[in-house]
VOVOTI-353657 format. One line per 4 residues: for each residue z, y, x of N, C-alpha, C. Coordinates in pm, 1 decimal. Layout:
BEGIN
Z/Y/X/Z/Y/X/Z/Y/X  ...
This chain:
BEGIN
194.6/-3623.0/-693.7/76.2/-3674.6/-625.2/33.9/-3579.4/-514.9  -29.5/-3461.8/-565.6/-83.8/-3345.8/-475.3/10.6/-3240.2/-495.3  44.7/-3169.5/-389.6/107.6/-3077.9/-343.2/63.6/-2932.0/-370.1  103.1/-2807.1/-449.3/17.8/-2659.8/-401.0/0.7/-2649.0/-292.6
-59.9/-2557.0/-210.8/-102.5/-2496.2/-125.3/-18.2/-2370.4/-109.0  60.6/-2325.9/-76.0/88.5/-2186.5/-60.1/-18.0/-2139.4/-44.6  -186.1/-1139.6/843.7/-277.7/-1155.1/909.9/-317.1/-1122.5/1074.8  -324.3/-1031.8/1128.3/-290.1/-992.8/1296.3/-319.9/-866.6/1310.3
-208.9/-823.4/1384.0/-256.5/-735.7/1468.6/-212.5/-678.8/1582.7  -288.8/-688.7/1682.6/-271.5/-687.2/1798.0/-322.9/-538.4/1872.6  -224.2/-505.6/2005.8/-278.6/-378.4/2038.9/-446.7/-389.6/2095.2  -517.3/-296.7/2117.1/-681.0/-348.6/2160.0/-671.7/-328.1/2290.2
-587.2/-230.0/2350.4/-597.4/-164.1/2505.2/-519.4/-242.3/2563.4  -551.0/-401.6/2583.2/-482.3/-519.1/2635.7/-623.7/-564.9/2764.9  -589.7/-643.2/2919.0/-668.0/-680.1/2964.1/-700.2/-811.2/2896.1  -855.7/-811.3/2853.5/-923.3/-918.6/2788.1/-951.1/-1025.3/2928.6
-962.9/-1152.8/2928.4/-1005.9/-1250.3/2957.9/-1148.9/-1293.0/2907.9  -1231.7/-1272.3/3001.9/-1347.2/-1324.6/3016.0/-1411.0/-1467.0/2958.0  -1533.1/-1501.6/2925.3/-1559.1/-1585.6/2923.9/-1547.8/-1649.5/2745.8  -1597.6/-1775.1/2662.3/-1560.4/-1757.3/2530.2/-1459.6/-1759.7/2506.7
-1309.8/-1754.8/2602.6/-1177.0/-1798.3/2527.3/-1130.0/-1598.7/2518.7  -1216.7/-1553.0/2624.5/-1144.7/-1353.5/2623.8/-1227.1/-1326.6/2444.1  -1340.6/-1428.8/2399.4/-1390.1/-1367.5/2310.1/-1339.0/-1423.4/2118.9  -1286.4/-1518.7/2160.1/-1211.8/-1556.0/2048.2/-1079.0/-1442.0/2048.1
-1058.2/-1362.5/2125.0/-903.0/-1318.1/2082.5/-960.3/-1164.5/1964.6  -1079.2/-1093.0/2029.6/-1096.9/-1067.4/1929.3/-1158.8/-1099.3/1750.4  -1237.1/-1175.9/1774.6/-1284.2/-1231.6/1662.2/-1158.0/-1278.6/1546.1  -1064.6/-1331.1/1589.2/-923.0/-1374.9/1544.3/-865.9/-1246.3/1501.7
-870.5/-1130.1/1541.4/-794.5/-981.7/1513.6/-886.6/-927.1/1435.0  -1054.2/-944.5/1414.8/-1124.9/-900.2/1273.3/-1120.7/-965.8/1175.7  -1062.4/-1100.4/1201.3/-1098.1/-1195.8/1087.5/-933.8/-1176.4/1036.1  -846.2/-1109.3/1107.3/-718.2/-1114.8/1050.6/-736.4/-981.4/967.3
-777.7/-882.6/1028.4/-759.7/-744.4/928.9/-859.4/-742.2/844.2  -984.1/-801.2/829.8/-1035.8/-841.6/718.1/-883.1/-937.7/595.3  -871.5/-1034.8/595.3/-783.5/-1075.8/533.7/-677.9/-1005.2/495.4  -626.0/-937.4/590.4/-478.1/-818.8/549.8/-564.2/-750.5/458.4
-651.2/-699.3/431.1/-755.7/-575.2/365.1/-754.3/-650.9/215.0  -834.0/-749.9/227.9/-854.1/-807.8/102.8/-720.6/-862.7/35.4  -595.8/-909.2/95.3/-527.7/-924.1/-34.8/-393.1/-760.5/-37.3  -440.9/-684.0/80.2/-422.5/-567.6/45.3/-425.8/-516.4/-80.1
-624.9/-503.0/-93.3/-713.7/-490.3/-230.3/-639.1/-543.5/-347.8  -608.0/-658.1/-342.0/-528.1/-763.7/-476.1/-443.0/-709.1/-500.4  -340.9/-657.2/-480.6/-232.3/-597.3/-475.7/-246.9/-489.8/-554.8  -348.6/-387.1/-475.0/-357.3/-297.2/-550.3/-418.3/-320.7/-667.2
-510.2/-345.8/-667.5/-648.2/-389.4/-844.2/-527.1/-450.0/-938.2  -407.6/-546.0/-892.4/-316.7/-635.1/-955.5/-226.7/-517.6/-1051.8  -238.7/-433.5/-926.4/-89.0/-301.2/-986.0/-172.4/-186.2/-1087.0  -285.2/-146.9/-1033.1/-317.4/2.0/-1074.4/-443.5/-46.6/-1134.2
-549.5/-202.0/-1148.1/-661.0/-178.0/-1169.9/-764.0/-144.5/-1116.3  -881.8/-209.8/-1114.7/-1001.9/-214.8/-1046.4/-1053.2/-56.1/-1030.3  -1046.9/-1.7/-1144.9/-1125.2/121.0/-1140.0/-979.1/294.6/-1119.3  -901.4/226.3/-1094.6/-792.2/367.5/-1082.2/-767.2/305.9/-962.6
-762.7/205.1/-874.3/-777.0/146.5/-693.3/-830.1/274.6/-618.2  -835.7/358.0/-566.2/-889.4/439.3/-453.9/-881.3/371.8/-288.2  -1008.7/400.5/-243.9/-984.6/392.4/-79.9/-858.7/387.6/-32.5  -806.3/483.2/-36.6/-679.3/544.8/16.5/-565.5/459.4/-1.0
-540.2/413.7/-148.5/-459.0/300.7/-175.6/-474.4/165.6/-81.6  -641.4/165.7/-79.4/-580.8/34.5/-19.2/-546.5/17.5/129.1  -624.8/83.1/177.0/-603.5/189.1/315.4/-421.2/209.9/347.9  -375.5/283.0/255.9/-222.6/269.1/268.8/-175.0/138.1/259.1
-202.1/38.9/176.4/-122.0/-53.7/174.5/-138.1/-203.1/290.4  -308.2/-143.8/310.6/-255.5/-267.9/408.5/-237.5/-245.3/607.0  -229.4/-94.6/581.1/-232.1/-24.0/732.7/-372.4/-8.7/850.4  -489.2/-61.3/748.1/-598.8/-20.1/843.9/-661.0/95.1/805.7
-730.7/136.1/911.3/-771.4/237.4/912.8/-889.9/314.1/785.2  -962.1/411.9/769.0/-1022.2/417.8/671.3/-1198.6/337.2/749.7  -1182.1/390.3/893.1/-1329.9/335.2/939.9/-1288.8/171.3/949.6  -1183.8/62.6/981.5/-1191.2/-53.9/977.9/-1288.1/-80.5/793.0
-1197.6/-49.1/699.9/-1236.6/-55.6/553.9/-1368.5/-62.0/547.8  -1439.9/73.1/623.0/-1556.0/55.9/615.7/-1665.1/-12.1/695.5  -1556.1/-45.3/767.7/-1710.1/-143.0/913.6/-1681.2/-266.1/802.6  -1577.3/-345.9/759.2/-1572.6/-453.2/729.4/-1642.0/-494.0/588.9
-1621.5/-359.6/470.9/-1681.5/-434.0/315.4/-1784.5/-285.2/310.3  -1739.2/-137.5/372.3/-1875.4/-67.2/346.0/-1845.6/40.8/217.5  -1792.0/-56.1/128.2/-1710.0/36.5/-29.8/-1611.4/-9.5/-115.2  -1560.5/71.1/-182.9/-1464.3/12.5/-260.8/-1512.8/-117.8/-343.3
-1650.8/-106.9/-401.0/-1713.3/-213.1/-464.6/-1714.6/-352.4/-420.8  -1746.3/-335.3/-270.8/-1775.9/-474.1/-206.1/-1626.3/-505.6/-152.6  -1545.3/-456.1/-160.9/-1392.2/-458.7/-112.6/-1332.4/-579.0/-278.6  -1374.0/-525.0/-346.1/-1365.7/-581.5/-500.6/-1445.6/-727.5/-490.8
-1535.3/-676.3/-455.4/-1663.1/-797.5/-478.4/-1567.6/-931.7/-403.6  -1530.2/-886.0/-248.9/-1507.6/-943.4/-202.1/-1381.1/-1021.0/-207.6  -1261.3/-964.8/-315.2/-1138.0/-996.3/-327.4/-1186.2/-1124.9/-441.2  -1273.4/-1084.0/-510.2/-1315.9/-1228.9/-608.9/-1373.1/-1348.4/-544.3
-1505.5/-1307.9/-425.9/-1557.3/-1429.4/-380.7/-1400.1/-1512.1/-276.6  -1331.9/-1421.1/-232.1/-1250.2/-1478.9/-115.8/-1137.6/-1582.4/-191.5  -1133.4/-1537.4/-330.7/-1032.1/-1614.5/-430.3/-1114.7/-1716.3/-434.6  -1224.8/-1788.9/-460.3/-1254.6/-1865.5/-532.5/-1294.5/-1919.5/-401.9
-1335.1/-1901.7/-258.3/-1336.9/-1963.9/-144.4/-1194.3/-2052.1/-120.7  -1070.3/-1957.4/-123.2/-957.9/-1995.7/-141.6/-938.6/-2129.4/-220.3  -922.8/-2113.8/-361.8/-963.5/-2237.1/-450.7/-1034.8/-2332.9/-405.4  -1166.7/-2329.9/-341.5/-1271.5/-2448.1/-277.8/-1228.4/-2507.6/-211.0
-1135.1/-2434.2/-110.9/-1056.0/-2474.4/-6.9/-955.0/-2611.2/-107.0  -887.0/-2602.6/-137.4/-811.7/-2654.9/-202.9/-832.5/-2810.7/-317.9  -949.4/-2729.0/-338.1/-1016.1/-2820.5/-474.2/-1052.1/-2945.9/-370.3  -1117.4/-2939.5/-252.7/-1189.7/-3002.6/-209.0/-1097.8/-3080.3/-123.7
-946.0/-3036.5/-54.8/-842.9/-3119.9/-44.8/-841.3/-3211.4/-106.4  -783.9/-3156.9/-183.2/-797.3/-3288.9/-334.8/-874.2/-3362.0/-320.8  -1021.6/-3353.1/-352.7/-1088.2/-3492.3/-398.1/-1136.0/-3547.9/-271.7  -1098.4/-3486.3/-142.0/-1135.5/-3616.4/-49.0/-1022.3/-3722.2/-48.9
-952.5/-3723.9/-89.0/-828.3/-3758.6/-73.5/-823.6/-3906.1/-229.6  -948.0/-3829.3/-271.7/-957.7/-3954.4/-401.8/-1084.8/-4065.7/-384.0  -1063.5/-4184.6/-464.8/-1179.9/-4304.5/-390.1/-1180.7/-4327.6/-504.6  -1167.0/-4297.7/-647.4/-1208.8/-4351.5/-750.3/-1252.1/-4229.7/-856.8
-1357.1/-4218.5/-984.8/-1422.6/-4121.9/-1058.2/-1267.0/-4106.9/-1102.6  -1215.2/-4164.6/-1179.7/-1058.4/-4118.1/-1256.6/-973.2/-4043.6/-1131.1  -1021.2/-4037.7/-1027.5/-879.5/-4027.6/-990.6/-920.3/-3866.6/-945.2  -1101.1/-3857.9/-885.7/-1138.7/-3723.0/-844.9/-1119.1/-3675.0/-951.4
-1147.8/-3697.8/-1087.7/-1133.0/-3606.4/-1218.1/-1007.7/-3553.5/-1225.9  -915.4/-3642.2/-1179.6/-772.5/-3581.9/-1208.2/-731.6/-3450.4/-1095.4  -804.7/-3502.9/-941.0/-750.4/-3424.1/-859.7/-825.7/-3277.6/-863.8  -949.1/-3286.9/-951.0/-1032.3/-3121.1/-983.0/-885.9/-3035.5/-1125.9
-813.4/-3151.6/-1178.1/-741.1/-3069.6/-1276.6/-634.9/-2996.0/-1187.5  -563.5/-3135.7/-1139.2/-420.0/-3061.8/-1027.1/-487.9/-2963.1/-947.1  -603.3/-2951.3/-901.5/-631.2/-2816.5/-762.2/-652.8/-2716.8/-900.2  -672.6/-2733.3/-958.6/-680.9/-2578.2/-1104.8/-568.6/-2557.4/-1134.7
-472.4/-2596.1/-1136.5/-344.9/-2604.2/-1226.6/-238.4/-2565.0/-1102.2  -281.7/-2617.8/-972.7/-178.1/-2632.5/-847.4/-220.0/-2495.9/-784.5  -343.3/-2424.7/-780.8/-401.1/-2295.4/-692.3/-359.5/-2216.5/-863.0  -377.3/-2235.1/-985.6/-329.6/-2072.9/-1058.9/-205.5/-2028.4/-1058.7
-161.2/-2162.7/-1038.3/15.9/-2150.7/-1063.0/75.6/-2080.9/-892.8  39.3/-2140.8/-787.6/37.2/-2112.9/-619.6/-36.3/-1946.2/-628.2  -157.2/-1900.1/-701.9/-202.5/-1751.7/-689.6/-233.7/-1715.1/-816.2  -92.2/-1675.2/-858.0/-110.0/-1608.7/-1058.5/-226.0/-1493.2/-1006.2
-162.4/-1403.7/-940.3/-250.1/-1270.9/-880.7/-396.3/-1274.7/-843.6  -449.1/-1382.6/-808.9/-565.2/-1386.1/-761.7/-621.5/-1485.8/-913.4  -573.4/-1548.0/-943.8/-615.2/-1633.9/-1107.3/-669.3/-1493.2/-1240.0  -560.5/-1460.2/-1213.0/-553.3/-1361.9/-1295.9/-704.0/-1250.1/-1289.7
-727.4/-1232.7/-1162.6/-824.8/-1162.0/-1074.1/-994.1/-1213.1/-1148.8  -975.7/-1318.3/-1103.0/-1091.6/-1437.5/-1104.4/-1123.0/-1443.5/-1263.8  -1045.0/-1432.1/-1328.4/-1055.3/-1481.8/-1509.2/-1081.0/-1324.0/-1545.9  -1024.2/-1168.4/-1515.9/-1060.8/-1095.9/-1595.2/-1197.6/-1012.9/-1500.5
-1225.1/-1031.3/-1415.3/-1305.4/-948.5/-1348.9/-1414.1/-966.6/-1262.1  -1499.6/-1085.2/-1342.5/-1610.9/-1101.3/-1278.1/-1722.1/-1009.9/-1261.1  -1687.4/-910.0/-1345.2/-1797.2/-821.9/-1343.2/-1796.1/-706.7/-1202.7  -1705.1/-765.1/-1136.5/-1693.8/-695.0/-1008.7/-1825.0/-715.6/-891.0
-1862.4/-849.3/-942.0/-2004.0/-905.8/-868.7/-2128.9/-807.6/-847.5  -2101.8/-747.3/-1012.7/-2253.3/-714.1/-1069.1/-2280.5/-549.6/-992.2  -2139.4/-528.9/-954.4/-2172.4/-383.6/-882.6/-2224.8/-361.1/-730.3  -2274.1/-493.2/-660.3/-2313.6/-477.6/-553.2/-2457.4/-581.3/-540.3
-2514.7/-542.6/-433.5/-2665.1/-542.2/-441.9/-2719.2/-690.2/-390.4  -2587.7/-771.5/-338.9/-2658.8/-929.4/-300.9/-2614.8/-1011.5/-415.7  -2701.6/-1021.1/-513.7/-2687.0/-1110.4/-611.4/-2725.5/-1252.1/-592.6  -2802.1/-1255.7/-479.3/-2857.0/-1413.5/-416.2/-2708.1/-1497.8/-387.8
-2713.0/-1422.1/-267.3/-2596.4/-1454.3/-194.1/-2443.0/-1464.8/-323.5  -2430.1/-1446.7/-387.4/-2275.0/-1417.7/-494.7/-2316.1/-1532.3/-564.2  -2499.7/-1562.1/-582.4/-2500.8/-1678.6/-676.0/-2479.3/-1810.3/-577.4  -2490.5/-1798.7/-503.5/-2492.7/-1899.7/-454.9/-2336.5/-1911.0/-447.9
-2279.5/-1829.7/-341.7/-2139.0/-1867.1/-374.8/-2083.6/-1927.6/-488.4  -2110.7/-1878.9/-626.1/-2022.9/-1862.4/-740.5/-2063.2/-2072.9/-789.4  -2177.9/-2083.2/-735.6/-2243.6/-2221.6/-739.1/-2185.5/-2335.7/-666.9  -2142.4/-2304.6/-612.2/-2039.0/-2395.5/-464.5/-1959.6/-2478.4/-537.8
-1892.7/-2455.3/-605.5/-1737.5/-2544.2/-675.5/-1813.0/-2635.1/-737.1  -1966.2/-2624.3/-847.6/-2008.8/-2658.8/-954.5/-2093.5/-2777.2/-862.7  -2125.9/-2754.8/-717.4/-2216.1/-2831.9/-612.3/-2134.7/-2936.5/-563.0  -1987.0/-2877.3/-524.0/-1873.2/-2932.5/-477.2/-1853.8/-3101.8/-589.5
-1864.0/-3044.9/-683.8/-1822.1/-3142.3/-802.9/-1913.8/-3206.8/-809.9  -2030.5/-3189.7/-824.7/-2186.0/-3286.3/-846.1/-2171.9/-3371.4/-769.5  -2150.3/-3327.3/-645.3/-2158.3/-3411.4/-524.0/-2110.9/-3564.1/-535.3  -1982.8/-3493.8/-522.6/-1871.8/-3591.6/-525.3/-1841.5/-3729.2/-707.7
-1877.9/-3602.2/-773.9/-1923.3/-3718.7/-914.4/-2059.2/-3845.2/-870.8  -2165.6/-3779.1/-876.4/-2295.9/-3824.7/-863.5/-2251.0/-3958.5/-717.3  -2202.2/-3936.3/-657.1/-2186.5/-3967.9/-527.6/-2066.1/-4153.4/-603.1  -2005.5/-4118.5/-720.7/-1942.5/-4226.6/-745.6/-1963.6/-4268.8/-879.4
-2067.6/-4228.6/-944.6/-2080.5/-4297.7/-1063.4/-2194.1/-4453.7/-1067.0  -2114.4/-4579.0/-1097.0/-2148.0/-4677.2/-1104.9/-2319.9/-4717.3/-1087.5  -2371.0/-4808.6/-1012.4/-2497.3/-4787.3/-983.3/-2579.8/-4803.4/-1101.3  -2669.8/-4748.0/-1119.8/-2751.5/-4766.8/-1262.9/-2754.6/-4702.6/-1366.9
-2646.6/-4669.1/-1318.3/-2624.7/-4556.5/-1475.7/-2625.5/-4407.4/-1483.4  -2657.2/-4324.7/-1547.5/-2706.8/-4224.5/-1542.0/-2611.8/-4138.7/-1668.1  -2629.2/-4028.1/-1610.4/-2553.5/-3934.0/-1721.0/-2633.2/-3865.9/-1763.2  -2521.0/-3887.1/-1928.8/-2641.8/-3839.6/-2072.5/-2634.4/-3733.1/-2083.1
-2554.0/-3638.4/-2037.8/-2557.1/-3470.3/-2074.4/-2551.7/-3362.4/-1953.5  -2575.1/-3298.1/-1906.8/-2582.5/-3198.5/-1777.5/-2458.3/-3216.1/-1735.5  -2460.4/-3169.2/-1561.9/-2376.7/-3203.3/-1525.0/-2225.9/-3098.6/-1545.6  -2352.0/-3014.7/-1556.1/-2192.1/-2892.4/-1565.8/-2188.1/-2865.8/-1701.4
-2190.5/-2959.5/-1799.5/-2118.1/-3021.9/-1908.5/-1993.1/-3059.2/-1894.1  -1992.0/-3143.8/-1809.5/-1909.2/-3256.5/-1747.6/-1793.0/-3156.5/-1733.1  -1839.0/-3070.6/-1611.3/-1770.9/-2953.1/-1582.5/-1656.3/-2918.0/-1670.1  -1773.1/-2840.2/-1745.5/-1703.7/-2765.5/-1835.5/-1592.1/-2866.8/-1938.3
-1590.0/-2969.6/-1942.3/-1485.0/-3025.9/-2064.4/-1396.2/-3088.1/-1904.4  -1408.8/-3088.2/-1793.3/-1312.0/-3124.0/-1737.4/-1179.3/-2996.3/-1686.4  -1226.0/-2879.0/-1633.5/-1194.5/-2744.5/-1635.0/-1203.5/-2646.7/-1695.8  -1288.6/-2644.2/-1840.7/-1249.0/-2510.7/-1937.8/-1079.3/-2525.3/-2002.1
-1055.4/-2610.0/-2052.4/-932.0/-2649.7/-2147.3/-808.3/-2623.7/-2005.1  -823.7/-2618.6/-1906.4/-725.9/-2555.0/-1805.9/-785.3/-2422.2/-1791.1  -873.0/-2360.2/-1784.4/-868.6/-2238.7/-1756.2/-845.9/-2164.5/-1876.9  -876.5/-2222.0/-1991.0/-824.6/-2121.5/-2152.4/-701.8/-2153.6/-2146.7
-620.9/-2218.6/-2141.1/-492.9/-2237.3/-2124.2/-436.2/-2122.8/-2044.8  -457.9/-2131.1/-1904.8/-392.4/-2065.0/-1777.9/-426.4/-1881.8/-1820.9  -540.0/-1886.8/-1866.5/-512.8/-1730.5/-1930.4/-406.0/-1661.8/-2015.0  -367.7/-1719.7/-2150.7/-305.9/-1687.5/-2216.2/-156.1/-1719.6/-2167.1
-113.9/-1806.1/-2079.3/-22.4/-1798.5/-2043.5/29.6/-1731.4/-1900.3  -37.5/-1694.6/-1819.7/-92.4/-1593.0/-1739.3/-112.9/-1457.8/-1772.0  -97.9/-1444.0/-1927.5/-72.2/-1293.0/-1988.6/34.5/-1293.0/-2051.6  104.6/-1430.2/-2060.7/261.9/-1450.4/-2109.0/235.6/-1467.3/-2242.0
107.6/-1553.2/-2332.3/117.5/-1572.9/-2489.4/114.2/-1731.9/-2466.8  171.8/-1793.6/-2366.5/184.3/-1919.0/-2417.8/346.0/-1941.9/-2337.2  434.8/-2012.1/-2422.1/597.0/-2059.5/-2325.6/580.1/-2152.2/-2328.5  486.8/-2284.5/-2307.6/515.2/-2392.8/-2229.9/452.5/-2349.9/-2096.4
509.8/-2365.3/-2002.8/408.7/-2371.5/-1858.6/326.1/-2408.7/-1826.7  250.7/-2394.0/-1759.0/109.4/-2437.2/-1735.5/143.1/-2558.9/-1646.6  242.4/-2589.0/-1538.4/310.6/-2672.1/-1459.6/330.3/-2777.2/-1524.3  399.3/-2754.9/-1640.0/479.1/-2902.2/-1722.1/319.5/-2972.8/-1772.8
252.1/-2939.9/-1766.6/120.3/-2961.7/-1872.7/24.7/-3007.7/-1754.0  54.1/-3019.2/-1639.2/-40.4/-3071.6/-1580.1/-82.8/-3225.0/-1554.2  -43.2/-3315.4/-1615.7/-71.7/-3425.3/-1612.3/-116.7/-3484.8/-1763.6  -78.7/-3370.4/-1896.7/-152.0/-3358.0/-1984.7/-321.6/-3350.5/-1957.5
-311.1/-3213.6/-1921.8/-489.3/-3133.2/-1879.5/-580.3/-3308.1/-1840.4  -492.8/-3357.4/-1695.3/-567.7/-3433.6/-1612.4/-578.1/-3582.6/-1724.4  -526.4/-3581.7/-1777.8/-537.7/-3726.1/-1868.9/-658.3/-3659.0/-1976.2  -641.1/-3586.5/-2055.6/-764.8/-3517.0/-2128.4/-879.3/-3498.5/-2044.2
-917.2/-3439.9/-1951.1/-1021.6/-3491.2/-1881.5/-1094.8/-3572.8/-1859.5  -1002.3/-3680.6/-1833.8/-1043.6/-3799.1/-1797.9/-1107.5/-3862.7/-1917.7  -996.3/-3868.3/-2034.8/-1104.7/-3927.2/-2182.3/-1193.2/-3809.0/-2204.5  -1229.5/-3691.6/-2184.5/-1357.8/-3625.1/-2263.7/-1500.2/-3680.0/-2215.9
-1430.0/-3707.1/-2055.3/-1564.2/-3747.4/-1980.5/-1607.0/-3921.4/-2033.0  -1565.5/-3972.7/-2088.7/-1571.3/-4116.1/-2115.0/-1468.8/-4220.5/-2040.5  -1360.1/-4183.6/-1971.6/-1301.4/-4276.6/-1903.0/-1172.2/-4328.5/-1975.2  -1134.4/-4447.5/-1972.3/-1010.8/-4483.1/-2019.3/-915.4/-4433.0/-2007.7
């Protein structure tokens, strides 16, 4: 049905072009070494761990400088912070492929399982990230801003449910109920086999997950 999903740098002492098109060329070269940085970060936190990660590591691995590191996240913390929110932006990205792409409640339910099942399997490294280390949030000081982010997927889904459930009728239990029995039973899954204690794949099982979904929520 749906497909997985599978930065720059340029010299600076170049003559710029004037005007907003001279000013997109840089904006495109921060927004690239931001990105090289952060799955830099992954790499490392993936290999050595959140808390044995040093500056320097990540600094070496993804070739920017130690002052880029710091104009862009500031600390190792928000470098962290930021490798979690950018995963689950990633995912949104994806999730939300999916269900525009669907015109019926069965069919968005199915396409929130395949974007879970199609992005852990497409980024074990960043899945992996997302499931053991949320507490990476709690070490930096915009907790507004992280909630709101972390709220997006759960808004994403309301939307688009609320937006197609039959006129008149109303749902009997919260929404991120719903949620939760449509995407917990894929994400307890994708852990343990993501630490290698389960040998069926998480792949072969994806049209399992999306059919269970569909009956927890009440659908045929």
């Amino acid at each position: 049905m749906m497909k997985k999903t599978d930065g720059i740098s340029k010299n600076a002492l170049v003559d710029r072009p004037t005007g907003l098109a001279g000013m997109a060329e840089p904006v495109a070269v921060s927004r690239g070494r931001r990105e090289s940085i952060v799955q830099a970060a992954l790499r490392c936190f993936s290999l050595h761990g959140v808390e044995a990660t040093t500056i320097e590591m990540i600094r070496a691995a993804s070739g920017a400088s130690t002052g880029s590191l710091y104009h862009h996240f500031g600390s190792k913390e928000r470098i962290a912070a930021e490798v979690y929110l950018e995963g689950l932006r990633d995912f949104r990205r994806l999730q939300q492929d999916y269900m525009e792409r669907a015109t019926t409640l069965e069919e968005g339910i199915r396409a929130i399982v395949h974007a879970n099942v199609d992005w852990i399997c497409a980024r074990p490294e960043w899945a992996r990230y997302l499931f053991n280390h949320r507490g990476v949030l709690e070490t930096v000081q915009d907790q507004t801003t992280q909630a709101a982010e972390m709220s997006l997927s759960q808004r994403q889904f309301s939307a688009w449910f609320l937006a197609r459930m039959p006129p008149g009728q109303r749902l009997r239990w919260p929404q991120d109920a719903y949620l939760a029995l449509v995407v917990g039973p894929v994400h307890d899954y994708a852990r343990h086999w993501l630490a290698g204690r389960r040998d069926t794949g998480l792949p072969e099982l994806r049209e399992f997950f999306a059919e269970a979904a569909c009956r927890s929520v009440g659908l045929p």
